[in-house]
C-alpha positions in Angstrom: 104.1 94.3 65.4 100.9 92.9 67.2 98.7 95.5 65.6 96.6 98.3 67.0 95.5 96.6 70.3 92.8 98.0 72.8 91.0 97.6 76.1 91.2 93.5 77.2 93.1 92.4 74.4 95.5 95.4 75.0 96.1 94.3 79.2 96.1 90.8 78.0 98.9 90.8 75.7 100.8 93.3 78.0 100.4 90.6 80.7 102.5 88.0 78.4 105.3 90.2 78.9 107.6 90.9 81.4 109.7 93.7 79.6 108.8 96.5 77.6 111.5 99.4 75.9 109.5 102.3 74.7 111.8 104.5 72.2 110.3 107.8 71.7 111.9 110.3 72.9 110.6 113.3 75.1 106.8 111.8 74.9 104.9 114.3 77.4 103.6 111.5 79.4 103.4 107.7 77.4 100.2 106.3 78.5 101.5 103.4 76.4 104.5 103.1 79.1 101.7 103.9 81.8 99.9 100.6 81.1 103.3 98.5 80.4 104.1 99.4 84.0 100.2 98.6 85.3 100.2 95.5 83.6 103.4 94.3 85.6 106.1 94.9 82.7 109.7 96.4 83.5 110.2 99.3 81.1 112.9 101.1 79.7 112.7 104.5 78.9 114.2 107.4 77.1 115.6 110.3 78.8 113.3 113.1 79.1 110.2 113.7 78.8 106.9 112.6 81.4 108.0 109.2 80.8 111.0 109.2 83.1 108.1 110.3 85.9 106.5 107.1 85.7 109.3 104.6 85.7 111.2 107.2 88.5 114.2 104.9 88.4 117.8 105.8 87.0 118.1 102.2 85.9 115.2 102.2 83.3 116.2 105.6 81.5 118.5 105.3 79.3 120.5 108.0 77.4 121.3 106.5 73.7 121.4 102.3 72.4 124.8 101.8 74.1 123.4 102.8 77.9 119.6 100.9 76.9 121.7 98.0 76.4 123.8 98.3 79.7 120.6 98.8 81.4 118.6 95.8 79.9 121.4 93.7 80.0 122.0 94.7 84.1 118.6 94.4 84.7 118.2 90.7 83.1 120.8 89.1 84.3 119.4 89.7 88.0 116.5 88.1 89.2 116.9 90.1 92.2 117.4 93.1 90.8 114.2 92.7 88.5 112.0 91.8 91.9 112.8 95.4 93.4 112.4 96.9 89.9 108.9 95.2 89.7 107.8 96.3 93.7 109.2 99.9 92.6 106.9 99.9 89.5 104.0 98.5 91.5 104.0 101.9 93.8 104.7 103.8 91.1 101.7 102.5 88.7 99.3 102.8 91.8 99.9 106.7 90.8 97.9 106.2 87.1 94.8 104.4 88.3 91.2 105.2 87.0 90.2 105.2 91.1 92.9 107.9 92.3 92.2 110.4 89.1 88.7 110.2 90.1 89.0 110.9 94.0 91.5 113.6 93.0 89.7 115.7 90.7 86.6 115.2 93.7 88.8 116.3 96.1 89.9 119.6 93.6 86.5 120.5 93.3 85.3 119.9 96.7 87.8 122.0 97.7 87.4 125.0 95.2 84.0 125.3 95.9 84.2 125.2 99.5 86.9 127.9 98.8 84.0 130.2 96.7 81.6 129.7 100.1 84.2 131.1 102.2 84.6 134.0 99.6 81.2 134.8 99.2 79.6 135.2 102.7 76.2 135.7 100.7 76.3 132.2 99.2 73.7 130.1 100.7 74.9 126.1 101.4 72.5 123.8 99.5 
């Protein structure tokens, strides 16, 4: 509705939202869903697919409209309830950041090439 949105403008009008329903179903991960979460937004989601990873929480994955609606309206009628849905998505979105993909795949390669040293006794270390 808001357009195609990207970068700053993207996190910025995320940030003016405190609830997002994403409706495809079966996405293999929704990087769309990933930022909703970053950006602070409690998110509904369709059952299956890699977006049910992210959210991790039987209360934001629904099964059809009737159980969304259950869900949303559960969810927004508690304050409460929205506060430990928010801490929950908080630890969860610490998962999808820029700094942990990048100390990961540093640690994956570190590791598989001091894996090929130990296998090849000939290898010199630099």
């Amino acid at each position: 509705m808001d357009g195609d949105l990207a970068g700053r403008n993207k996190m910025e009008f995320l940030s003016r939202h405190k609830f997002g329903i994403h409706g495809k179903e079966n996405e293999p991960f929704g990087i769309t869903i990933a930022e909703m979460v970053k950006a602070g937004c409690i998110v509904w989601v369709p059952k299956g697919g890699g977006q049910v990873e992210i959210v991790n929480q039987a209360a934001l994955i629904y099964n059809d409209r009737d159980d969304a609606a259950v869900k949303i309206g559960a969810v927004v009628a508690s304050a409460e309830r929205q506060g430990r849905l928010r801490e929950h998505l908080a630890r969860q979105a610490s998962r999808f950041s820029a700094g942990l993909f990048m100390t990961t795949i540093r640690d994956i390669v570190r590791d598989e090439l001091s894996e090929k040293r130990r296998d090849d006794p000939g290898q010199h270390s630099a």
